[in-house]
C-alpha positions in Angstrom: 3.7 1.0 -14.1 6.5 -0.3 -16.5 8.5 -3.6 -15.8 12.4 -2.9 -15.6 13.6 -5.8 -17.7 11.6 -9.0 -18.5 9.7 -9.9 -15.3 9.7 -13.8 -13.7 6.4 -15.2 -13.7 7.2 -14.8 -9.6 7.2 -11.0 -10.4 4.3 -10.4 -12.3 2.4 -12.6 -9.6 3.8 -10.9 -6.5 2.7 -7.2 -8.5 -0.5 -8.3 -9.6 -1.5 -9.2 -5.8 0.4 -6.1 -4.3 -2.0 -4.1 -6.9 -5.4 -5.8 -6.2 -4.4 -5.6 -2.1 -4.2 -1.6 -2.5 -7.0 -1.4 -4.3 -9.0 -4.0 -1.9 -7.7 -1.0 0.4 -9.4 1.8 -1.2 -12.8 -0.1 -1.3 -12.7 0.5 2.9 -12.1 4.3 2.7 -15.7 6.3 3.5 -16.4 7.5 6.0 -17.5 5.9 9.5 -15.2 3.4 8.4 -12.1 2.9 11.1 -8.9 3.5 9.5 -7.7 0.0 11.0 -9.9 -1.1 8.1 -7.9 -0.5 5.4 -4.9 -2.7 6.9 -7.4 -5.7 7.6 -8.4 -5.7 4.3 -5.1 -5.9 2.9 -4.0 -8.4 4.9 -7.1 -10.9 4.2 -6.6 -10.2 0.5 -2.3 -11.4 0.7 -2.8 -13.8 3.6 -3.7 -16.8 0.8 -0.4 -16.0 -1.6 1.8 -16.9 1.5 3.3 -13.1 1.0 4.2 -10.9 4.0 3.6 -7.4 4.4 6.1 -5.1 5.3 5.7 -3.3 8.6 8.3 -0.8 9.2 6.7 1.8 6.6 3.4 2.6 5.8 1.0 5.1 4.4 0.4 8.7 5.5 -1.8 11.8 6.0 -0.9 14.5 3.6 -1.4 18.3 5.1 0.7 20.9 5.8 3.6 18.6 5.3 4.1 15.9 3.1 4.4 13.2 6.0 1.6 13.9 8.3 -0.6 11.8 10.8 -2.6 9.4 10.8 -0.2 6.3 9.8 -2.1 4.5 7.7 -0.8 0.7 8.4 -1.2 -1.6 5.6 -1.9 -5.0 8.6 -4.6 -5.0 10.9 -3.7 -3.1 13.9 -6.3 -3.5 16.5 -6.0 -0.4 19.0 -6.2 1.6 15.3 -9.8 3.3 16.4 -9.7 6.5 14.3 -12.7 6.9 12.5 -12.7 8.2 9.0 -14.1 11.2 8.1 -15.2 13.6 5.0 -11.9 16.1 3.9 -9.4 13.4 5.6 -6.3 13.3 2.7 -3.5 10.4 3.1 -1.6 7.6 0.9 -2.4 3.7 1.0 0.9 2.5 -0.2 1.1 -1.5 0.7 4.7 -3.0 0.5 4.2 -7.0 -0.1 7.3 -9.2 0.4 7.7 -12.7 -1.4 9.7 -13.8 1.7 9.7 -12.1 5.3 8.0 -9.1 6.1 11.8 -7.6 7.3 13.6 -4.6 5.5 17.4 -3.1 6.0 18.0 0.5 5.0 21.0 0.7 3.5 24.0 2.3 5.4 25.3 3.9 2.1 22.8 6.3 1.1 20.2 6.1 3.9 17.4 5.7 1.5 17.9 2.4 -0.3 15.8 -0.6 1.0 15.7 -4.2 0.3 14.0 -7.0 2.0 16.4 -8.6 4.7 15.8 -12.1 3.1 16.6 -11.1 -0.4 13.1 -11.4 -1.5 10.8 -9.6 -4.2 9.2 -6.8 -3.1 6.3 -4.7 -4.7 5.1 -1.3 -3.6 1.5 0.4 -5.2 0.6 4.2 -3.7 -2.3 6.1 -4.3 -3.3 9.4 -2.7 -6.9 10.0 -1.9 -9.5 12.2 -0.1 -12.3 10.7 1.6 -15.6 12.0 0.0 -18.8 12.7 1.8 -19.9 9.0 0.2 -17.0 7.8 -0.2 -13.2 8.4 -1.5 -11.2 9.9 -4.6 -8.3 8.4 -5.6 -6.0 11.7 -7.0 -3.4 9.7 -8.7 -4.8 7.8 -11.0 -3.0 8.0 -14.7 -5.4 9.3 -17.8 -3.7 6.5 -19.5 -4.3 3.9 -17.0 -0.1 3.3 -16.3 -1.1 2.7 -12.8 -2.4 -0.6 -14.1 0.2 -3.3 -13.8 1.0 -4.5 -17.2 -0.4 -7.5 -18.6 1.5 -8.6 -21.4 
């Protein structure tokens, strides 16, 4: 991860606790856990910093396309019963607001986002593969850049 600019003490807070919540994540993925799981526990782990957690996009099940099922929810979502299981491959990929949890897609290029309130947003991803005791997490860096930088 690299810092565009010199980030606010706000920043660096609201990145560090987006990374920690993904990670938090990735400790529920093995299988007999429920894939609800993964949402719960990053919503315990942001609940204390007052930060909301965007719900119109989510992770994702990668297969024979890039977007597949199961949506993998980053908030505890109750009727979520699907167990997880060895071979399963998706994306955690938790989207913490400073403000409101609310987004607006841009109506010039149909890809932009920003939080409705104007707020900071951080995003994390990693893509793993549940493991027959317990996940592998693809996208880690050899260099450790998928560390937020602590400088």
């Amino acid at each position: 991860m690299f810092w565009a600019g010199k980030p606010s003490i706000k920043a660096k807070r609201l990145c560090d606790a987006t990374y920690v919540a993904l990670m938090e994540a990735i400790k529920q993925v093995k299988p007999g856990n429920k894939l609800n799981e993964i949402g719960l526990a990053v919503e315990k782990y942001i609940r204390d910093f007052g930060y909301s957690i965007v719900r119109s996009y989510c992770g994702h099940g990668i297969g024979k396309v890039f977007h597949a099922p199961p949506n993998v929810v980053h908030f505890y979502d109750q009727g979520e019963s699907l167990v997880l299981k060895e071979g399963m491959f998706f994306t955690i990929e938790p989207m913490i607001n400073a403000g409101k949890h609310e987004t607006l897609l841009s109506r010039l290029d149909n890809w932009t986002v920003t939080t409705r309130d104007l707020s900071l947003s951080a995003q994390f991803e990693h893509t793993l593969g549940v493991t027959e005791d317990g996940v592998e997490i693809f996208t880690l860096s050899p260099k450790n850049w998928h560390f937020p930088p602590y400088n």
